[in-house]
MARDREN-770005 format. One record per residue (C-alpha): residue number from 1; residue in three letters; x, y, z. Coordinates in steps of 0.25 Angstrom, whole numbers, plus 5000, padded with zeros to 4 digits. Each point is the difference from the previous one (the first is absolute). Layout:
REM residues N
+-----+------+------+------+------+
! pos ! code !   px !   py !   pz !
+-----+------+------+------+------+
! NUM !  ALA !    X !    Y !    Z !
...
+-----+------+------+------+------+
This chain:
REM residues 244
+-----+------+------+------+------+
! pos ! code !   px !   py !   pz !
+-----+------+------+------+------+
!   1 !  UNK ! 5589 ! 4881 ! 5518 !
!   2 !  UNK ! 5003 ! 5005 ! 4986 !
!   3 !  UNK ! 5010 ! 4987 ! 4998 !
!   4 !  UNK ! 4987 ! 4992 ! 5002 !
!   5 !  UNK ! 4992 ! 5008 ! 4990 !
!   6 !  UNK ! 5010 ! 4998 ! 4990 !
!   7 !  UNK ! 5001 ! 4985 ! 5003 !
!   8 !  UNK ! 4984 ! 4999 ! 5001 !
!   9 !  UNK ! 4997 ! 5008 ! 4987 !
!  10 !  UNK ! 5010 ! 4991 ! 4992 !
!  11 !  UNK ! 4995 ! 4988 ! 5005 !
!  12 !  UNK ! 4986 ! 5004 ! 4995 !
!  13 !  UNK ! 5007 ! 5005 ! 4985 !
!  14 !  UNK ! 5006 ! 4987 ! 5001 !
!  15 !  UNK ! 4986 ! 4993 ! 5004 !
!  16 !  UNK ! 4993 ! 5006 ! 4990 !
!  17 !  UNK ! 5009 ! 4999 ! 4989 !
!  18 !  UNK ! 5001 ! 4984 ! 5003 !
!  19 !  UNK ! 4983 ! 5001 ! 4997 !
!  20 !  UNK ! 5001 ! 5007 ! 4988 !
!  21 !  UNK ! 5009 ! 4993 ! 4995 !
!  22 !  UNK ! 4993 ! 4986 ! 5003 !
!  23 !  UNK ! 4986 ! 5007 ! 4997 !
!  24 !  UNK ! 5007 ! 5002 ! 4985 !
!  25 !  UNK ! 5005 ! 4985 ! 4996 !
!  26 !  UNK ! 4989 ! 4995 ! 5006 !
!  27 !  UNK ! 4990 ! 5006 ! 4992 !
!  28 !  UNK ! 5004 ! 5010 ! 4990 !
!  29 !  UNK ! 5015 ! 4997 ! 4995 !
!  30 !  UNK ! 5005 ! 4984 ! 5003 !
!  31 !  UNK ! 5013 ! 5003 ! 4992 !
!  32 !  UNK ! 5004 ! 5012 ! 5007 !
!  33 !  UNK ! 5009 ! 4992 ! 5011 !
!  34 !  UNK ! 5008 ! 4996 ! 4989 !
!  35 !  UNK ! 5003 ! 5015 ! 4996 !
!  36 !  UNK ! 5003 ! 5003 ! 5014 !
!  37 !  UNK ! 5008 ! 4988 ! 5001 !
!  38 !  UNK ! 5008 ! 5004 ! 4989 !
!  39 !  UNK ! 5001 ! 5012 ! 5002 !
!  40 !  UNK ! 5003 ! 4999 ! 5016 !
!  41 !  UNK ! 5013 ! 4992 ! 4994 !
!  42 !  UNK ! 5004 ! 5011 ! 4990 !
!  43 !  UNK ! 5001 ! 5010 ! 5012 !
!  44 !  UNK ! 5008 ! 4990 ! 5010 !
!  45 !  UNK ! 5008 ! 4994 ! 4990 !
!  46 !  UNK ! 5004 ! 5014 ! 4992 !
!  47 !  UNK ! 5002 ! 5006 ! 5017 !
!  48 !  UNK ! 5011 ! 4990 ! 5002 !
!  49 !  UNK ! 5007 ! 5004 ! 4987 !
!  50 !  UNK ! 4997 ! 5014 ! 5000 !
!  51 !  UNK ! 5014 ! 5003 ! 4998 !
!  52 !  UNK ! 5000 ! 4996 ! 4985 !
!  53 !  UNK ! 4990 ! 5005 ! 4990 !
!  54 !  UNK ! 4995 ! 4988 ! 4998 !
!  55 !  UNK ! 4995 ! 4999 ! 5014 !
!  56 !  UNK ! 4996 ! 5015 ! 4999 !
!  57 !  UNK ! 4992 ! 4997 ! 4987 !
!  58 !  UNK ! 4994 ! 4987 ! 5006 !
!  59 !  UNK ! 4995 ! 5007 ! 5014 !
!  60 !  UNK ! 4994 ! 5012 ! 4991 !
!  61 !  UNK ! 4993 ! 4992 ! 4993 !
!  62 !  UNK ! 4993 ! 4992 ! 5012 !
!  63 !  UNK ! 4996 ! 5011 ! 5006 !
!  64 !  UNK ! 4994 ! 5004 ! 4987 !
!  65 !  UNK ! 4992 ! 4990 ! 4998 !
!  66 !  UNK ! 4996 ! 4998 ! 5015 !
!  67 !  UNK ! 4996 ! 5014 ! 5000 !
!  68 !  UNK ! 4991 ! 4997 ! 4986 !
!  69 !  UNK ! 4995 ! 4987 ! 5007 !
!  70 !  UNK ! 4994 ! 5007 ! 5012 !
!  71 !  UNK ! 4994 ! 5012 ! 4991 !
!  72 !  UNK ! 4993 ! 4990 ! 4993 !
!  73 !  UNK ! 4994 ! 4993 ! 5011 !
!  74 !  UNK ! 4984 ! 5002 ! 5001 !
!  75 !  UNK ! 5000 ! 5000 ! 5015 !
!  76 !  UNK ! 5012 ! 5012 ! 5002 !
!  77 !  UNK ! 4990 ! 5007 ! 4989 !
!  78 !  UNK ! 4988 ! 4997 ! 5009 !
!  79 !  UNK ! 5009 ! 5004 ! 5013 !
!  80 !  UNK ! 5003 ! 5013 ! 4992 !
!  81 !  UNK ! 4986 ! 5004 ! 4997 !
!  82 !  UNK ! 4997 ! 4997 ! 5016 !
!  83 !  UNK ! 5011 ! 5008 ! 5004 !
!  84 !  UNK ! 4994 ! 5012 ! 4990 !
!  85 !  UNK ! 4985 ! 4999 ! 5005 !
!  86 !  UNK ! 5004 ! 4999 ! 5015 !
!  87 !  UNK ! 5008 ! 5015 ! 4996 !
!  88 !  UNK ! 4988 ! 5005 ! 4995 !
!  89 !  UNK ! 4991 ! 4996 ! 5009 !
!  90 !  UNK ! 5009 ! 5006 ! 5012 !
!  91 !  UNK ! 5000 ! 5012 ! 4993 !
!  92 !  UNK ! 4984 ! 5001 ! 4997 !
!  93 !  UNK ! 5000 ! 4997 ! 5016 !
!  94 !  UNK ! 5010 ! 5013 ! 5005 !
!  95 !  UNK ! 4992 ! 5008 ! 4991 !
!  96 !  UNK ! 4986 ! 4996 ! 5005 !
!  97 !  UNK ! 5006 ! 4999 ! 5016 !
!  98 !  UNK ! 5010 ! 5011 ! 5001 !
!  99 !  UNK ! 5010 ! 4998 ! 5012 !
! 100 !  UNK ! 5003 ! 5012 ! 5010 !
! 101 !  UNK ! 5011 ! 5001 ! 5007 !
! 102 !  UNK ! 5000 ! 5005 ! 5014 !
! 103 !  UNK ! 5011 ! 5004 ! 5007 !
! 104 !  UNK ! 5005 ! 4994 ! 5013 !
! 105 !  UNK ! 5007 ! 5009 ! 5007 !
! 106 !  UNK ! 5008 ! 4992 ! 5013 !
! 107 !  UNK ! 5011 ! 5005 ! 5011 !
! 108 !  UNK ! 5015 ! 4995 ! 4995 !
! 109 !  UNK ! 5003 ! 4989 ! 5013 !
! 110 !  UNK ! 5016 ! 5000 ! 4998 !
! 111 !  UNK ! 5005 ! 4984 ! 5002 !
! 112 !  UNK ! 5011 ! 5004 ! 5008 !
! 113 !  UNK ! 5010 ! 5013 ! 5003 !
! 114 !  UNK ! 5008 ! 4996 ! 4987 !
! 115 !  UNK ! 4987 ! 5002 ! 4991 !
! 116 !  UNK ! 5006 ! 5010 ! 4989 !
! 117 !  UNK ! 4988 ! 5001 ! 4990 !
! 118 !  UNK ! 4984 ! 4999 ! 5003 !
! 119 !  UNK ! 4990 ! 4992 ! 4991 !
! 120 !  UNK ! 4990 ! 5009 ! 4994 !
! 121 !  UNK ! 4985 ! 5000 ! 4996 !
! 122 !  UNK ! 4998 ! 5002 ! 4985 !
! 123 !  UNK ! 4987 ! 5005 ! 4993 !
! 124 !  UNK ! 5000 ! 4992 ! 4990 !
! 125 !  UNK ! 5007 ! 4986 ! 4997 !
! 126 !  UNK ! 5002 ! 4992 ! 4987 !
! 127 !  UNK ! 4990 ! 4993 ! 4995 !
! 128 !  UNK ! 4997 ! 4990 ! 4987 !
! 129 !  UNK ! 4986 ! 5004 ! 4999 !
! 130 !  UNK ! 4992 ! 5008 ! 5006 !
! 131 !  UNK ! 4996 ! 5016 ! 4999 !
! 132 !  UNK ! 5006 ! 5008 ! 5012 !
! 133 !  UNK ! 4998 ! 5013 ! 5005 !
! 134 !  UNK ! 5001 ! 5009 ! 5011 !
! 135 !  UNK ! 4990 ! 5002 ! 5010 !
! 136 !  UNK ! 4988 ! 5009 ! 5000 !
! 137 !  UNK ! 5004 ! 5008 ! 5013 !
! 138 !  UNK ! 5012 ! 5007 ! 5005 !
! 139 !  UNK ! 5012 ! 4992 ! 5002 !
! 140 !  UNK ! 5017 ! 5001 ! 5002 !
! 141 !  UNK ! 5007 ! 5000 ! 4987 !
! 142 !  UNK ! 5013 ! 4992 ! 4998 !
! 143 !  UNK ! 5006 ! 4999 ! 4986 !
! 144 !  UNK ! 4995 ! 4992 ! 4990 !
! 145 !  UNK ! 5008 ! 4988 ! 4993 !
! 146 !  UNK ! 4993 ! 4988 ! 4994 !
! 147 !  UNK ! 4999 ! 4988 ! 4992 !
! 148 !  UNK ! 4987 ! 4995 ! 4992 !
! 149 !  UNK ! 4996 ! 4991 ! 4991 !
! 150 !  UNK ! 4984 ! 5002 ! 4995 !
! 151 !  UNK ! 4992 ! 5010 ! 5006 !
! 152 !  UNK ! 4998 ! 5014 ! 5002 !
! 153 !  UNK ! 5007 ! 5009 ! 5010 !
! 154 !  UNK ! 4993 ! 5014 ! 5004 !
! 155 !  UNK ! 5007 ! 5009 ! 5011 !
! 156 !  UNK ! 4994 ! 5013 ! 5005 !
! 157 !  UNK ! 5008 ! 5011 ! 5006 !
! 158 !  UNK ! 4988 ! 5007 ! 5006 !
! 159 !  UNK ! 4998 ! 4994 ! 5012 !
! 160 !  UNK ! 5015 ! 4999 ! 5005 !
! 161 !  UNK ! 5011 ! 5011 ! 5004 !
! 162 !  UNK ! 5010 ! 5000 ! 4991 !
! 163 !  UNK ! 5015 ! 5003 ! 5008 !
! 164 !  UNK ! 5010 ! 5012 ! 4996 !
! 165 !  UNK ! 5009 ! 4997 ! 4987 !
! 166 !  UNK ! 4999 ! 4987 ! 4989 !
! 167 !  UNK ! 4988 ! 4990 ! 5002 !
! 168 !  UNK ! 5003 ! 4989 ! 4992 !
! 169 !  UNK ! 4990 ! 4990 ! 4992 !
! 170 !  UNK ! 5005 ! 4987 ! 4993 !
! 171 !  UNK ! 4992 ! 4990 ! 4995 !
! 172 !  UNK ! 5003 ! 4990 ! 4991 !
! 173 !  UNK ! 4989 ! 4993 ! 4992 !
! 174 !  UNK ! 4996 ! 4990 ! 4989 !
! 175 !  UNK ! 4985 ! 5001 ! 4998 !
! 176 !  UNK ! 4992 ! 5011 ! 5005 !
! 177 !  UNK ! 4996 ! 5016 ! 5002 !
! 178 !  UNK ! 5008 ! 5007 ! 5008 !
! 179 !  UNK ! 4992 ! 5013 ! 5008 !
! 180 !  UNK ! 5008 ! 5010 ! 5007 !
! 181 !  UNK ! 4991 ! 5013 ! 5006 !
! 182 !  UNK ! 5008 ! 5012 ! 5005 !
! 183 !  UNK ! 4997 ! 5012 ! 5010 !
! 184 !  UNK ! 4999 ! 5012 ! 4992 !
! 185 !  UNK ! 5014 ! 5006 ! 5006 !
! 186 !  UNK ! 5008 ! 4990 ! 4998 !
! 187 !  UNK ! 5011 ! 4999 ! 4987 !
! 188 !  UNK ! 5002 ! 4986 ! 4994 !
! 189 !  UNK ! 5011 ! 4993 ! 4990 !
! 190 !  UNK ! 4996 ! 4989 ! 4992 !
! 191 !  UNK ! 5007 ! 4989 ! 4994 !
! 192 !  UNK ! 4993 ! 4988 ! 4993 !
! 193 !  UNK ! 5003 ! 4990 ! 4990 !
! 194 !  UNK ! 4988 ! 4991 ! 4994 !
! 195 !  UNK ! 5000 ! 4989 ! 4991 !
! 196 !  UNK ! 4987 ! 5003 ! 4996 !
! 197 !  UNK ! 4991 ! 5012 ! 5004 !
! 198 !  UNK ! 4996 ! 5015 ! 5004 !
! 199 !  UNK ! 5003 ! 5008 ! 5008 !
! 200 !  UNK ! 4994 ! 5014 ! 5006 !
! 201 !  UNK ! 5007 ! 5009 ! 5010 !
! 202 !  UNK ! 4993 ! 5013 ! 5004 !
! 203 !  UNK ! 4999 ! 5007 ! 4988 !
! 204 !  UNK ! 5007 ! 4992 ! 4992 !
! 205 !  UNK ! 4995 ! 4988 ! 4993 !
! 206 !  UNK ! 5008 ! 4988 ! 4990 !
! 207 !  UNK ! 4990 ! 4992 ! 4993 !
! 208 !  UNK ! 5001 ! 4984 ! 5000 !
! 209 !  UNK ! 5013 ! 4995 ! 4992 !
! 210 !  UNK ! 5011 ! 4990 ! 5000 !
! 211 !  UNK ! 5013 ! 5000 ! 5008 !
! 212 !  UNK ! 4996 ! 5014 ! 5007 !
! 213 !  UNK ! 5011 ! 5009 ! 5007 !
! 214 !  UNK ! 4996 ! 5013 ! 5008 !
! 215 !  UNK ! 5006 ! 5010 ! 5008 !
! 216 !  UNK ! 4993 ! 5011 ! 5006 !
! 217 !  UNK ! 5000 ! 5010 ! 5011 !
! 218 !  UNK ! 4993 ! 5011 ! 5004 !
! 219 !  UNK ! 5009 ! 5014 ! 5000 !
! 220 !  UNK ! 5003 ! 5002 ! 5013 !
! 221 !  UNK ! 5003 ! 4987 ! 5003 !
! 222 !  UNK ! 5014 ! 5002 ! 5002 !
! 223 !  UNK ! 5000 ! 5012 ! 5010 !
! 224 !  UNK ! 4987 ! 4994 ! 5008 !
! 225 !  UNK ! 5003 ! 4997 ! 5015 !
! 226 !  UNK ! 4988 ! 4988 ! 4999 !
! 227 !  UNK ! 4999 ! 4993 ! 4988 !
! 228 !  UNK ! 4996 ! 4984 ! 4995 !
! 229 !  UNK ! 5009 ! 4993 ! 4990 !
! 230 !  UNK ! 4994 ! 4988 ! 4993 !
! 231 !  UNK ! 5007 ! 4989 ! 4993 !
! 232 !  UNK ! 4992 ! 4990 ! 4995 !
! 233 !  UNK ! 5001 ! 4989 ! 4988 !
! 234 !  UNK ! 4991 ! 4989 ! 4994 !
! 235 !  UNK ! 4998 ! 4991 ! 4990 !
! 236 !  UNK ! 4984 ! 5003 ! 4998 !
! 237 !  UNK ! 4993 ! 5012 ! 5005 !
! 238 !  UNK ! 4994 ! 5015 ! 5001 !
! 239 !  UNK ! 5006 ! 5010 ! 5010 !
! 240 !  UNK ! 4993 ! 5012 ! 5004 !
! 241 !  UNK ! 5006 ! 5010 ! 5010 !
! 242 !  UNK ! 4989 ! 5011 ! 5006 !
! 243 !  UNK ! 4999 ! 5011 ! 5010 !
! 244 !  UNK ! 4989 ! 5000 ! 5009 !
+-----+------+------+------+------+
């Protein structure tokens, strides 16, 4: 299955490159199959005499000048912007409809008596776009570890019990607010990194900046028999622990 998807989406990379790039001589830049022709030869050409540093210098420069060639063409511009709007759009969309995310809870059915691990159900799955959070009723906690792309991510400890000793939170990010709520007898580590953004842990608080690094935990953290530790990481977005 996922040998086909690769095949599939390759074939469709391949497809629309082929239009692009007719799309472009056609009607914007007549002269452009020259430079690609050119340069296409520079790369075989310096490939096959990559030993030297004349074949070196040769395949450099094609690739040079076919990456210039395709920078400059109006249709990868246009495909660019597309790309761009289609993100934001996404985004504007997971804000407006957040998603929930439920969990299923099912019986393990062993394959056969040689079965040595089970396949669990997981709270939350990775996601491009979207918001996720947990659900607004009582539900069994598993650990958190996740990847997302644009979206927020809100998890509320209140309606779960957590087990004896470390809970552990990861998330990984790269647009979006990340909201943690914690029981008021629970101690919590925190370790984030940000490209860009604030952050606001219980009592303490980091406005917005650049290139942000914290690292806080309550006092008794260490000697706690419960307790939550969170590691989390984006490029763009606020954090915000609270207890509830």
């Amino acid at each position: 299955m996922l040998n086909k998807f690769e095949k599939d989406s390759f074939s469709w990379i391949v497809l629309i490159g082929v239009l692009l790039l007719l799309v472009e001589i056609t009607f914007f830049n007549q002269g452009l199959i020259f430079s690609l022709f050119v340069s296409g030869a520079m790369i075989y050409f310096g490939r096959k005499l990559y030993h030297r540093t004349t074949g070196k210098v040769l395949f450099w420069i094609g690739a040079f000048s076919l990456v210039s060639s395709v920078i400059g063409m109006m249709t990868f511009r246009l495909f660019l912007l597309a790309i761009l709007i289609y993100f934001i759009m996404q985004f504007a969309q997971s804000k407006k409809k957040p998603e929930v995310i439920r969990p299923i809870l099912e019986e393990p059915t062993p394959n056969s008596s040689e079965t040595t691990v089970i396949e669990q159900s997981s709270l939350f799955k990775n996601s491009i776009f979207g918001h996720q959070s947990t659900p607004q009723h009582v539900y069994e906690w598993d650990d958190v570890n996740i990847l997302t792309g644009v979206g927020d991510t809100t998890i509320d400890l209140s309606y779960t019990v957590l087990p004896k000793g470390e809970t552990v939170i990861f998330i990984r990010n790269i647009v979006g607010n990340i909201k943690i709520f914690i029981p008021y007898d629970t101690e919590v580590s925190l370790r984030h990194s940000a490209l860009a953004g604030s952050a606001e842990v219980l009592e303490f608080q980091k406005d917005r900046s650049f290139n942000q690094m914290l690292a806080v935990k309550t006092p008794g953290y260490d000697q706690a028999e419960q307790k939550v530790k969170i590691l989390t990481s984006m490029m763009i977005g606020d954090i915000e622990v609270k207890r509830l």
